[in-house]
MIVOFI-592828 format. One record per atom (N, C-alpha, C, O): x, y, z; atom name; residue number from 1. Coordinates in steps of 0.1 Angstrom, whole numbers. Layout:
BEGIN
R  x  y  z  atom  seq
R  X  Y  Z  CA  NUM
...
//
This chain:
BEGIN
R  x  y  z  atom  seq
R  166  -763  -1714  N  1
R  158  -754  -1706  CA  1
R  163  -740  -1707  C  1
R  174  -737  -1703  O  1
R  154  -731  -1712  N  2
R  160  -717  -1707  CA  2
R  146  -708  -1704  C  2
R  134  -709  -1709  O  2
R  149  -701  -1695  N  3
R  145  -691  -1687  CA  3
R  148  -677  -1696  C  3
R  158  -671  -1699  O  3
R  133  -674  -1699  N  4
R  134  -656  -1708  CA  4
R  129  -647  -1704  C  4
R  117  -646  -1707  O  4
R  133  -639  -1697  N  5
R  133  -629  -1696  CA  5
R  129  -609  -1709  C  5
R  135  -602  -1716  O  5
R  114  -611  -1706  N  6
R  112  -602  -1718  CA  6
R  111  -586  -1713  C  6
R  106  -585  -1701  O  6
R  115  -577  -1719  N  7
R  110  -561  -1710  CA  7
R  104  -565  -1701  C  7
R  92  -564  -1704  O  7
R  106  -568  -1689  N  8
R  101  -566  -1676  CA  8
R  99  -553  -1669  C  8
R  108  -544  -1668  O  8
R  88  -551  -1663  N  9
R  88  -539  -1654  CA  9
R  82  -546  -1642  C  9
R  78  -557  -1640  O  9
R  84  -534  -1634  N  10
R  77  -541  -1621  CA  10
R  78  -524  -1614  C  10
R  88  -516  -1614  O  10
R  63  -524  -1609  N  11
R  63  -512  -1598  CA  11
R  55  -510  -1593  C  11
R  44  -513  -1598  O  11
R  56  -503  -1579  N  12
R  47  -498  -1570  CA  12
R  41  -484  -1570  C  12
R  47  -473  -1569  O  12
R  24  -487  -1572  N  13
R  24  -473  -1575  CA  13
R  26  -468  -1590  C  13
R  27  -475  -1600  O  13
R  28  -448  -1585  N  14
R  39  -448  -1595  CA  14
R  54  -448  -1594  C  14
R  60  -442  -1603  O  14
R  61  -455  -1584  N  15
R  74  -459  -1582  CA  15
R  75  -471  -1596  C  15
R  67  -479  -1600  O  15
R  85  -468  -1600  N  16
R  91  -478  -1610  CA  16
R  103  -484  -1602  C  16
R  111  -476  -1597  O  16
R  103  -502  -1600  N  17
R  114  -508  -1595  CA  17
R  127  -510  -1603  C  17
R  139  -508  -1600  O  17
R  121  -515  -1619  N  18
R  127  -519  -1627  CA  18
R  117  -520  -1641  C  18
R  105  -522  -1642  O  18
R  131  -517  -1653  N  19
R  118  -516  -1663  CA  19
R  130  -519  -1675  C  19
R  143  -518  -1673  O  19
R  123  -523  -1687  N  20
R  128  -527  -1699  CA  20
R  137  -541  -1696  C  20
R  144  -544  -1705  O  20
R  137  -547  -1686  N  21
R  144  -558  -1684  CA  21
R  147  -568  -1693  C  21
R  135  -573  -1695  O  21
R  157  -577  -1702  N  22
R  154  -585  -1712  CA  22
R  164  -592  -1705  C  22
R  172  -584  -1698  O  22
R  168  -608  -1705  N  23
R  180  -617  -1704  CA  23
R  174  -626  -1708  C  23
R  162  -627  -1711  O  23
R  183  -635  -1708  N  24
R  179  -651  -1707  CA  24
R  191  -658  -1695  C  24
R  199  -652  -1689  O  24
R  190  -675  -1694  N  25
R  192  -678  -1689  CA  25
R  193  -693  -1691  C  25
R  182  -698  -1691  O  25
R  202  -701  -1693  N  26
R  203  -714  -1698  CA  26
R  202  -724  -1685  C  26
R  203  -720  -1674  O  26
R  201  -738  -1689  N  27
R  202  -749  -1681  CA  27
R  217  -750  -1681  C  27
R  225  -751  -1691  O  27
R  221  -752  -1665  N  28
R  235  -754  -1658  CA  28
R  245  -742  -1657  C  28
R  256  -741  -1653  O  28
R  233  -729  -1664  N  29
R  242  -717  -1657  CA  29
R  233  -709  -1652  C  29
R  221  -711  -1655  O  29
R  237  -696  -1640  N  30
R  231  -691  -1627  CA  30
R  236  -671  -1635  C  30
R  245  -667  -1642  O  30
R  224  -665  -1630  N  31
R  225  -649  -1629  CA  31
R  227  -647  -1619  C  31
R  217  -649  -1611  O  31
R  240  -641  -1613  N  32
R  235  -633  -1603  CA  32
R  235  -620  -1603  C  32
R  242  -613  -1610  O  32
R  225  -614  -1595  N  33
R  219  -601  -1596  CA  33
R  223  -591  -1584  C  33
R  219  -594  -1573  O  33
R  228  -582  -1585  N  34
R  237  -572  -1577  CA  34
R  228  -558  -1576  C  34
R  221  -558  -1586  O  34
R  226  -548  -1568  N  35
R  224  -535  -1566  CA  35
R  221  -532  -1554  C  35
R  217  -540  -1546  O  35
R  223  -516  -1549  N  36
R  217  -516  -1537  CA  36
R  206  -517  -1536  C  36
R  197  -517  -1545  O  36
R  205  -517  -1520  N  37
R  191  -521  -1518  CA  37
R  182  -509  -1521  C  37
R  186  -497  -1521  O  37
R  164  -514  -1523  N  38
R  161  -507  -1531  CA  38
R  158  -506  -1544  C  38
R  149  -499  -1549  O  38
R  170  -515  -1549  N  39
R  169  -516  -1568  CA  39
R  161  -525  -1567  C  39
R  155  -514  -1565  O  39
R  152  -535  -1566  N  40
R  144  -545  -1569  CA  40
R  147  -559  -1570  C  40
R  140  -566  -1578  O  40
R  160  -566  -1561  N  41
R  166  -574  -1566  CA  41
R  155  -581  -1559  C  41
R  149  -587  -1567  O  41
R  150  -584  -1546  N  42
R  143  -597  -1539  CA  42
R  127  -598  -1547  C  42
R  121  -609  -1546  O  42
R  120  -585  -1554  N  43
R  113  -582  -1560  CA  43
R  112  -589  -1576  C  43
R  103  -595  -1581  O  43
R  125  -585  -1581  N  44
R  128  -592  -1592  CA  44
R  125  -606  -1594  C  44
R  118  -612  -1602  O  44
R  135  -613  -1581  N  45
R  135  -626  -1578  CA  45
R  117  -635  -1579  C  45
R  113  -646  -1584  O  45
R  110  -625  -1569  N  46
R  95  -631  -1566  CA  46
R  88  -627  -1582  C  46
R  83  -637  -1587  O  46
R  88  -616  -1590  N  47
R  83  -621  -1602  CA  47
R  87  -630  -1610  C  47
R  79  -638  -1614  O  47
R  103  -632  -1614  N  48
R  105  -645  -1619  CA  48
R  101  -659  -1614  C  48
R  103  -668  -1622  O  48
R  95  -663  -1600  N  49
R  92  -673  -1595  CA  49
R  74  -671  -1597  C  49
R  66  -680  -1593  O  49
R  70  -661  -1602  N  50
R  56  -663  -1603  CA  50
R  48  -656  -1592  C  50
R  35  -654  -1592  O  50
R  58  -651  -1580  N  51
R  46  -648  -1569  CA  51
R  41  -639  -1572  C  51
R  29  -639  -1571  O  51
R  49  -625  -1579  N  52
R  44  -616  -1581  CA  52
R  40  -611  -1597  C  52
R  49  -611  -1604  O  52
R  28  -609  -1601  N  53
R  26  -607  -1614  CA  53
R  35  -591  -1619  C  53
R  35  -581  -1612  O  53
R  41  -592  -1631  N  54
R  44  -580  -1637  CA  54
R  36  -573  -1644  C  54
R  27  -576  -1651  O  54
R  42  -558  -1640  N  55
R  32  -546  -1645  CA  55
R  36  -550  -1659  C  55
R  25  -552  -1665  O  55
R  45  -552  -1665  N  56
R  42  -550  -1681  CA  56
R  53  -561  -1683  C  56
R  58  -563  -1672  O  56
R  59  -569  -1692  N  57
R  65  -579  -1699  CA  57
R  65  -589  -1698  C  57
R  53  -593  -1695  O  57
R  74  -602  -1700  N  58
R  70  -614  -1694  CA  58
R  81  -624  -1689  C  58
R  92  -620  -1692  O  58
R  82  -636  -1683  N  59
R  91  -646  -1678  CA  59
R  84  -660  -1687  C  59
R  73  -666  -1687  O  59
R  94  -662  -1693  N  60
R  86  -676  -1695  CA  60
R  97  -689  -1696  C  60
R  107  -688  -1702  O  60
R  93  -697  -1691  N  61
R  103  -712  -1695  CA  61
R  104  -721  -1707  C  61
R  96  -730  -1708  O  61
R  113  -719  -1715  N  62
R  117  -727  -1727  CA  62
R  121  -743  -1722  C  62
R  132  -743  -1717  O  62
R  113  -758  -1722  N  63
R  116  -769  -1725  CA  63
R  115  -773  -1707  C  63
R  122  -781  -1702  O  63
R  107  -766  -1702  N  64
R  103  -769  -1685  CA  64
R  92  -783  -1690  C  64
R  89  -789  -1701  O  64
R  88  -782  -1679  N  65
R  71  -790  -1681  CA  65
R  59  -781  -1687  C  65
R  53  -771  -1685  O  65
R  59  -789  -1694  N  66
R  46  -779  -1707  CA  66
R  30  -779  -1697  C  66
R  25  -787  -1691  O  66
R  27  -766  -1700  N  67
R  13  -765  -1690  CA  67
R  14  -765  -1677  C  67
R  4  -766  -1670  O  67
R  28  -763  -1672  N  68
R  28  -760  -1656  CA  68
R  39  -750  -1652  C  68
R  51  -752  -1653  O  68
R  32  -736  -1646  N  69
R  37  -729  -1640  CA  69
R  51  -728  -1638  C  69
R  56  -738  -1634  O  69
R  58  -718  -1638  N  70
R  70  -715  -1629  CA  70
R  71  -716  -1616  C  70
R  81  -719  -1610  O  70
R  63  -713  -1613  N  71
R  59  -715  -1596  CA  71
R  59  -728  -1592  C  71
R  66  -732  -1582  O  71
R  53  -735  -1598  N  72
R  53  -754  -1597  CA  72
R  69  -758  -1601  C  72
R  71  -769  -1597  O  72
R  78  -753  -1606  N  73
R  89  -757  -1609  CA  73
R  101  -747  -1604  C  73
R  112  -746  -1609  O  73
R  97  -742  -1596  N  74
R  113  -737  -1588  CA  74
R  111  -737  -1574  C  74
R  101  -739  -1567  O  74
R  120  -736  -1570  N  75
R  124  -733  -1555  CA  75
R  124  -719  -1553  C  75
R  133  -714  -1560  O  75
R  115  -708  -1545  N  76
R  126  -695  -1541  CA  76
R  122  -693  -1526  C  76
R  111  -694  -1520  O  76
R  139  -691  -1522  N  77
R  140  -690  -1512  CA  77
R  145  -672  -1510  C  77
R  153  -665  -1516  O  77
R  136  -667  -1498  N  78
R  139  -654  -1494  CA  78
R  145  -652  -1479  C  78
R  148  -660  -1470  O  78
R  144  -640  -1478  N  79
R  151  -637  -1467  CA  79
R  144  -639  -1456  C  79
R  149  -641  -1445  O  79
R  132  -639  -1458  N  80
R  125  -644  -1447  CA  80
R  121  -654  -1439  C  80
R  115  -655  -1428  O  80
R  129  -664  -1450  N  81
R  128  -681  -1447  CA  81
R  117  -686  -1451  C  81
R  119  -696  -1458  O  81
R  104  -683  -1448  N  82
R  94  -694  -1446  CA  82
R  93  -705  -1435  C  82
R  89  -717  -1438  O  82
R  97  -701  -1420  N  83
R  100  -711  -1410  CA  83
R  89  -709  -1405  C  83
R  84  -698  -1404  O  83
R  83  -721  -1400  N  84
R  74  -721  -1387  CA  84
R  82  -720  -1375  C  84
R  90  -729  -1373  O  84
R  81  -709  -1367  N  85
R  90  -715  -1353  CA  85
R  83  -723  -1344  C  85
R  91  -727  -1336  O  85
R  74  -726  -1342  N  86
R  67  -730  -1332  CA  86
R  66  -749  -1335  C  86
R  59  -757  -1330  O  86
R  78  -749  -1350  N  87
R  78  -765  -1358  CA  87
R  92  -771  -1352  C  87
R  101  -763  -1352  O  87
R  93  -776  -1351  N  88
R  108  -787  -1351  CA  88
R  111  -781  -1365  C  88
R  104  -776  -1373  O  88
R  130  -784  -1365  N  89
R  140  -783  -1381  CA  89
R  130  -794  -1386  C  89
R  121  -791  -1394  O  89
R  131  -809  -1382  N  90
R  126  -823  -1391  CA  90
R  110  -817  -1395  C  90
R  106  -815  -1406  O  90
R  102  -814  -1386  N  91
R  85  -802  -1389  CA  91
R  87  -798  -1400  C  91
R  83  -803  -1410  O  91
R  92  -786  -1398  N  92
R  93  -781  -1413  CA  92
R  96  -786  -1423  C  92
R  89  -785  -1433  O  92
R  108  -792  -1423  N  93
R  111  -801  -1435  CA  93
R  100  -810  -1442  C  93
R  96  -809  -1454  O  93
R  94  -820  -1428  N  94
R  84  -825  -1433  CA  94
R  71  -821  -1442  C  94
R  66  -827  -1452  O  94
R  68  -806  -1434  N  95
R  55  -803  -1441  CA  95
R  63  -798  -1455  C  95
R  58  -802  -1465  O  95
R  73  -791  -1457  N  96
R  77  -788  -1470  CA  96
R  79  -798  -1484  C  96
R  78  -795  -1496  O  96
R  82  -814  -1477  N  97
R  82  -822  -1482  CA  97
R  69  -825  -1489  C  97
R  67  -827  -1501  O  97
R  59  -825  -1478  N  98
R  42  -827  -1484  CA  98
R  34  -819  -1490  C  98
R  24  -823  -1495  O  98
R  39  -805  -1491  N  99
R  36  -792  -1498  CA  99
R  46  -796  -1511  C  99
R  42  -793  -1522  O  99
R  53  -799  -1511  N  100
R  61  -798  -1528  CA  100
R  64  -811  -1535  C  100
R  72  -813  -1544  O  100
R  55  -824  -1527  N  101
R  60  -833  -1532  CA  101
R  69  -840  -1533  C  101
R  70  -848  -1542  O  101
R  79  -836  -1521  N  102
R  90  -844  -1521  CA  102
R  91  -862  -1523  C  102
R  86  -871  -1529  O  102
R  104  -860  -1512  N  103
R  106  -876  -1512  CA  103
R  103  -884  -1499  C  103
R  96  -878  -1490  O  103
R  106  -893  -1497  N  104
R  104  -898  -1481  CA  104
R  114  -890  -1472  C  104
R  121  -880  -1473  O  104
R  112  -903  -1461  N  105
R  116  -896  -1446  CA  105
R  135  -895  -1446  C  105
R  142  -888  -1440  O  105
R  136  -905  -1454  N  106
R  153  -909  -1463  CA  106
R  157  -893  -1466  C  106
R  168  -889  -1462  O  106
R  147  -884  -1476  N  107
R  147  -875  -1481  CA  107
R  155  -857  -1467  C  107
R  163  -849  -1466  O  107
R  140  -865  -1460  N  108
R  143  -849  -1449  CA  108
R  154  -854  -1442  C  108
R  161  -846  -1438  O  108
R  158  -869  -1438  N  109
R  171  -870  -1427  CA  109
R  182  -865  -1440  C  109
R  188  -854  -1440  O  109
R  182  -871  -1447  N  110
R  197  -868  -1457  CA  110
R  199  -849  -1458  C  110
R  210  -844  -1455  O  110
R  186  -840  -1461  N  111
R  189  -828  -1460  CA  111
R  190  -824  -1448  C  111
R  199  -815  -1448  O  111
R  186  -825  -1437  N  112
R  190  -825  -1422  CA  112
R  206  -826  -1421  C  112
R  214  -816  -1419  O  112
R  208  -837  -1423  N  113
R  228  -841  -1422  CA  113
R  235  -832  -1430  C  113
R  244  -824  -1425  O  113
R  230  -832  -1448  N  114
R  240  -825  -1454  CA  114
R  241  -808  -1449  C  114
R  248  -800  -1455  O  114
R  232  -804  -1438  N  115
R  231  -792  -1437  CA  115
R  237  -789  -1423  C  115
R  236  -778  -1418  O  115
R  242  -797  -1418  N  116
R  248  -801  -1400  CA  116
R  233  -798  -1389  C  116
R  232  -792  -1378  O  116
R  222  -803  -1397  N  117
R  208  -798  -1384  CA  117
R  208  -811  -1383  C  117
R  199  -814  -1375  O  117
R  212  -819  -1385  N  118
R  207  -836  -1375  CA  118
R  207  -835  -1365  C  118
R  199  -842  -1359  O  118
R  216  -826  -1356  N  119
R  218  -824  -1340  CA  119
R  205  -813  -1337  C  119
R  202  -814  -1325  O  119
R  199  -808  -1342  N  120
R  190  -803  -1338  CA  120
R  176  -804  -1344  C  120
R  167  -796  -1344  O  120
R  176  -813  -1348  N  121
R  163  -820  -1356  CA  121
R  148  -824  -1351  C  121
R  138  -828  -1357  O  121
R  150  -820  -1338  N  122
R  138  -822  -1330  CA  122
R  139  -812  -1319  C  122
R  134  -813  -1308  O  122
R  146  -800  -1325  N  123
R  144  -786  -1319  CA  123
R  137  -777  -1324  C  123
R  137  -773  -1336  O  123
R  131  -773  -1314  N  124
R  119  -761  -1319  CA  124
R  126  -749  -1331  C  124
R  135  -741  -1328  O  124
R  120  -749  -1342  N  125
R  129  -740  -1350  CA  125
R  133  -721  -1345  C  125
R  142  -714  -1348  O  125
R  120  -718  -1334  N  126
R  126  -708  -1324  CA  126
R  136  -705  -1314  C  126
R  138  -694  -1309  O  126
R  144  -716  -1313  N  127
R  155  -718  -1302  CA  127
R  166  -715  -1314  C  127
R  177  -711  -1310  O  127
R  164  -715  -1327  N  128
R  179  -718  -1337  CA  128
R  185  -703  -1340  C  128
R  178  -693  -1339  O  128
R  194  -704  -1342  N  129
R  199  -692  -1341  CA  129
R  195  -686  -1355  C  129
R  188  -692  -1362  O  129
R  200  -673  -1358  N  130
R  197  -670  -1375  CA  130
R  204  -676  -1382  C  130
R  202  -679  -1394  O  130
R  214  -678  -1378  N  131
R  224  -683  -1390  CA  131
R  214  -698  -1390  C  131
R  206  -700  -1399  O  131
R  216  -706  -1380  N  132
R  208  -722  -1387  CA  132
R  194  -721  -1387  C  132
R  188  -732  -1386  O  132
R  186  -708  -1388  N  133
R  173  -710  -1392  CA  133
R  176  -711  -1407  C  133
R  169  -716  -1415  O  133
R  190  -702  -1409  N  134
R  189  -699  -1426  CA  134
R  195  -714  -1431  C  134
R  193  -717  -1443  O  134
R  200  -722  -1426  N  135
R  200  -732  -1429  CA  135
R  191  -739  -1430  C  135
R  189  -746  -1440  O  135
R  183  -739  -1419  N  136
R  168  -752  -1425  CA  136
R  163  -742  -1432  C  136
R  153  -746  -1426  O  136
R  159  -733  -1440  N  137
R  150  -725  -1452  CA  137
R  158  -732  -1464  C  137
R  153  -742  -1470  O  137
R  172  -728  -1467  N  138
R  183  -735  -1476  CA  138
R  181  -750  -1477  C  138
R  182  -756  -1488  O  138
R  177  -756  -1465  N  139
R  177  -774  -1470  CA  139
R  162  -775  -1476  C  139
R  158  -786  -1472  O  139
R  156  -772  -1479  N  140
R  143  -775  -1485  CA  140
R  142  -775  -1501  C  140
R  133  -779  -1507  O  140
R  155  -767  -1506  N  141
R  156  -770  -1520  CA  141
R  158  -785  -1521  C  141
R  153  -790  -1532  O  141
R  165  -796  -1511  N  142
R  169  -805  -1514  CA  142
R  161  -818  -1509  C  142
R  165  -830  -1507  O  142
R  144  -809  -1508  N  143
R  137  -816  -1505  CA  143
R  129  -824  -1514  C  143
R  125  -835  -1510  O  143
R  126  -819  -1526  N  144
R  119  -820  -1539  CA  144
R  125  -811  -1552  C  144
R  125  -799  -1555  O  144
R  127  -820  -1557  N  145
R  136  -812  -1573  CA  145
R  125  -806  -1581  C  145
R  113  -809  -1583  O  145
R  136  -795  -1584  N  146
R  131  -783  -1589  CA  146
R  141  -778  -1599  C  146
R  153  -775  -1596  O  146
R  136  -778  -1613  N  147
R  150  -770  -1623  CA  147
R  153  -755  -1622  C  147
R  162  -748  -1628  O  147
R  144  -749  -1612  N  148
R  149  -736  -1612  CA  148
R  150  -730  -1597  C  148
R  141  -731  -1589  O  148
R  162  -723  -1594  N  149
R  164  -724  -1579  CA  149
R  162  -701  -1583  C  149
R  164  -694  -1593  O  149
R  156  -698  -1570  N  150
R  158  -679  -1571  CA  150
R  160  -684  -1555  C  150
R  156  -693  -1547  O  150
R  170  -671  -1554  N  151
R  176  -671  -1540  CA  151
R  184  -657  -1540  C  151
R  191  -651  -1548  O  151
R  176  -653  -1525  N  152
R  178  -645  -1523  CA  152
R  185  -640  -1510  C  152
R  180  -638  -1499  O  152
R  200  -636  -1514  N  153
R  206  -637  -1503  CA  153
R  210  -649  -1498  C  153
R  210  -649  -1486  O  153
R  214  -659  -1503  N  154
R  215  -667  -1497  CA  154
R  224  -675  -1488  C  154
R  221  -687  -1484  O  154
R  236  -667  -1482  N  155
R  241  -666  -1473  CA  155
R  247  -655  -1464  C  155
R  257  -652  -1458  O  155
R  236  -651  -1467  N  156
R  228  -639  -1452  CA  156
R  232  -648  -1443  C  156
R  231  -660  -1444  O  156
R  236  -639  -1429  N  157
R  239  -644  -1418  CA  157
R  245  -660  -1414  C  157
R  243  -667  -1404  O  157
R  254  -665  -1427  N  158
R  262  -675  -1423  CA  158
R  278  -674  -1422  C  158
R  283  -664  -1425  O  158
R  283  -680  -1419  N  159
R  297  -683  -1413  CA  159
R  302  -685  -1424  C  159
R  295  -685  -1435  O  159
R  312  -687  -1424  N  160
R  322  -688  -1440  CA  160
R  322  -705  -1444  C  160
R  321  -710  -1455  O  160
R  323  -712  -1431  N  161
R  321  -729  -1435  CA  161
R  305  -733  -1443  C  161
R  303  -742  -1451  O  161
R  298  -722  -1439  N  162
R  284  -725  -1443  CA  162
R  279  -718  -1458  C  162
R  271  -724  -1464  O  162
R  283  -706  -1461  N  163
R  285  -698  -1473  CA  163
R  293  -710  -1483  C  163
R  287  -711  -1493  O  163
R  302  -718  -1482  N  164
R  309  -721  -1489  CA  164
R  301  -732  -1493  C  164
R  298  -735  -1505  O  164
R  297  -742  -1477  N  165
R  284  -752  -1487  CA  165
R  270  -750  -1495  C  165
R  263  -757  -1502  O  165
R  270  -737  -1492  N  166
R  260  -730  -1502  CA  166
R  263  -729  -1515  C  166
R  256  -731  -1525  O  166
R  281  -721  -1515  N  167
R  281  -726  -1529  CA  167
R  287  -739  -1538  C  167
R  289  -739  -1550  O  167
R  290  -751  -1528  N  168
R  291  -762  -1531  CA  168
R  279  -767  -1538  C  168
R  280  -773  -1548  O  168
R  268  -764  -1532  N  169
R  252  -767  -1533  CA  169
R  247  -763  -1551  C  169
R  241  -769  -1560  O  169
R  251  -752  -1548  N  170
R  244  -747  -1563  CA  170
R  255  -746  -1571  C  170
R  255  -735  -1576  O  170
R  265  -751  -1574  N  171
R  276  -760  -1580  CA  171
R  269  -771  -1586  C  171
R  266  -772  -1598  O  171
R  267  -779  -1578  N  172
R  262  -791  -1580  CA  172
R  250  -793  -1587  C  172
R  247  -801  -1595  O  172
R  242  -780  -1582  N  173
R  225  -780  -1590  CA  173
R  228  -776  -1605  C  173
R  220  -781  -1613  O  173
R  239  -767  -1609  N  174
R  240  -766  -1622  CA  174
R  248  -772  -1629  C  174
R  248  -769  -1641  O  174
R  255  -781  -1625  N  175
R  263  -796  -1627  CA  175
R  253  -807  -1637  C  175
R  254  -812  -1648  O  175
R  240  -807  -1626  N  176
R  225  -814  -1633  CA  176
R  220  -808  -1641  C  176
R  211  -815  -1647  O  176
R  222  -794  -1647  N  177
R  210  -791  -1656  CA  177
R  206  -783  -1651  C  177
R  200  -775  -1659  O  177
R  204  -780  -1636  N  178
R  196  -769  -1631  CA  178
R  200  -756  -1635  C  178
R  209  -753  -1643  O  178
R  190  -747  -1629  N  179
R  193  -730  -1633  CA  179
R  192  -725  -1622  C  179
R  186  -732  -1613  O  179
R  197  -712  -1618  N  180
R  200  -708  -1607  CA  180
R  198  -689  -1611  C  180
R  205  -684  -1620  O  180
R  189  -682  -1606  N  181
R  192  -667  -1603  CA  181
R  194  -663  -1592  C  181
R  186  -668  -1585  O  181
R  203  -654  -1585  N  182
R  208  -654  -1576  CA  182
R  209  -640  -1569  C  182
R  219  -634  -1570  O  182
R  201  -635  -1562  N  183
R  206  -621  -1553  CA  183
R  220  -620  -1546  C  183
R  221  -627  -1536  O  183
R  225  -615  -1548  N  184
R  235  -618  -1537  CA  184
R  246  -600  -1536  C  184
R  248  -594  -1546  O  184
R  250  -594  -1523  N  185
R  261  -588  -1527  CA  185
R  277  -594  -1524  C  185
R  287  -587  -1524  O  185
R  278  -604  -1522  N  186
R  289  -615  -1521  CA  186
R  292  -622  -1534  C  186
R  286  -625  -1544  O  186
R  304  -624  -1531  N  187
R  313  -634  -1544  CA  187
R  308  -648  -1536  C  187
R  307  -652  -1524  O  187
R  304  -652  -1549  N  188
R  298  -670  -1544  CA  188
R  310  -679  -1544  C  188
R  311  -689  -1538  O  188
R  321  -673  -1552  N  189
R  329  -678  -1559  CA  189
R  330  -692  -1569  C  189
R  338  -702  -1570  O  189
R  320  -687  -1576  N  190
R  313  -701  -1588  CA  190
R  317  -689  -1598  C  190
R  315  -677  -1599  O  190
R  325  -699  -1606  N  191
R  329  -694  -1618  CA  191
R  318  -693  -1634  C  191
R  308  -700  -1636  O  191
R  324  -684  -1642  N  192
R  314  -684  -1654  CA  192
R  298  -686  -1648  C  192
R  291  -695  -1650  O  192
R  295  -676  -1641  N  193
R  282  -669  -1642  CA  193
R  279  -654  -1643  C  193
R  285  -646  -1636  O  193
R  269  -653  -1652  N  194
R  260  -639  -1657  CA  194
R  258  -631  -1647  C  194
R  251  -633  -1637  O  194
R  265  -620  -1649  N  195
R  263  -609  -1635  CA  195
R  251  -595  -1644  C  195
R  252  -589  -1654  O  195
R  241  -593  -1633  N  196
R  232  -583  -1641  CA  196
R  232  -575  -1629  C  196
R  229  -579  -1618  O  196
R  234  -560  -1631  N  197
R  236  -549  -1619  CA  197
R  222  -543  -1622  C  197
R  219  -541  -1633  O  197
R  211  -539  -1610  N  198
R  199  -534  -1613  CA  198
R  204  -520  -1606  C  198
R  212  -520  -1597  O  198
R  199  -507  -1613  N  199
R  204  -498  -1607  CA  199
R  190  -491  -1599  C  199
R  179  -491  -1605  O  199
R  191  -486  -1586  N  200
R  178  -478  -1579  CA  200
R  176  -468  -1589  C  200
R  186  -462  -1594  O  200
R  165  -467  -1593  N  201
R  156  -456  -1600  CA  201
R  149  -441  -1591  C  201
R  144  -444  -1581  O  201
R  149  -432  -1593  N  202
R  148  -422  -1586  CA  202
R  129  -421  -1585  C  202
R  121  -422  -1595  O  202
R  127  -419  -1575  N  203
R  110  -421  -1572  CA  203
R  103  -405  -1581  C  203
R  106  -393  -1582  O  203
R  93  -413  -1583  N  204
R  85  -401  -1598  CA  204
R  84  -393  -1581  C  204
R  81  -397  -1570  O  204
R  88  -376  -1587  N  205
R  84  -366  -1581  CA  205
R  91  -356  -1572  C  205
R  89  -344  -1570  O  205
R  103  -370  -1567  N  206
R  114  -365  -1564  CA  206
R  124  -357  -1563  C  206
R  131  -359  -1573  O  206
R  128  -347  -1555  N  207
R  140  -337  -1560  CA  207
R  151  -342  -1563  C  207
R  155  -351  -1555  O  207
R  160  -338  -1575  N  208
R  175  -347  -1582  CA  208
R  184  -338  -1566  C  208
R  196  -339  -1564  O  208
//
């Protein structure tokens, strides 16, 4: 499986985020993507998952599932979670399970435990702090398999015990074959991966 990356642009307006973009990206290794904020890294992330269409180039998947979307085949997780609060941790899991096809109920207790939310599994996801809201957003990768993980930030607002099982996590996903692109301004500390620096572009009109 690889992930290609062709001259990408992407912009708002006439703001340019990023432009002439080219990489690729193999099965069982991860890009992570660096710049300040601003450069287009969570942006970046949502056109390679498909949400957002690009002004000019393309993303496409080498040896995925033939005739089905990128979008149908990754995980991206953002900063914003995607939480219902007004759901239980097990709630959310649930409906994400039935929105992506997961697995059974075996499926949400196992990502519950490996993420330490079994103690709060039948707590309103409003009561969780940020750090374990960002954990139940994170256990939903391990709800339904997916060969391509985009993550953004992905240990925003966690503790160092929890940062580290994040990068035990996607260790493991590229162990399988998985692919991984990665926002992050943190060392994951996962060895042998593709580091790409996006630099902020100066807004058309601008004084230097």
């Amino acid at each position: 499986m690889l992930l290609v990356v062709d001259r990408l642009e992407q912009r708002y307006g006439d703001h340019v985020l990023f432009s002439g973009l080219s990489f690729s990206v193999r099965s069982g290794s991860a890009l992570v993507v660096t710049g300040d904020n601003g450069s287009g890294k969570s942006t970046l992330l949502r056109t390679l998952a498909g949400s957002m269409l690009p002004t000019s180039g393309s993303v496409t998947l080498q040896g995925g599932i033939e005739d089905s979307p990128i979008s149908e085949q990754c995980h991206l997780v953002g900063p914003l979670n995607a939480i219902k609060l007004e759901l239980t941790a097990r709630e959310n899991l649930v409906q994400w399970r039935d929105v992506l096809g997961g697995g059974d109920a075996a499926t949400v207790d196992e990502a519950l435990t490996q993420f330490g939310l079994d103690r709060f599994a039948d707590m309103r996801a409003e009561v969780l702090s940020t750090g374990w809201r960002r954990r139940l957003a994170l256990a939903r990768v391990l709800i339904a398999e997916r060969p391509l993980w985009f993550l953004d930030e992905p240990t925003a607002a966690l503790d160092v015990v929890s940062s580290r099982m994040v990068s035990d996590m996607i260790r493991a996903h590229l162990a399988v074959g998985g692919l991984a692109v990665i926002a992050t301004h943190l060392d994951l500390g996962i060895e042998g991966v593709q580091t790409m620096e996006l630099q902020r572009l100066p807004v058309a009109g601008a004084e230097a």
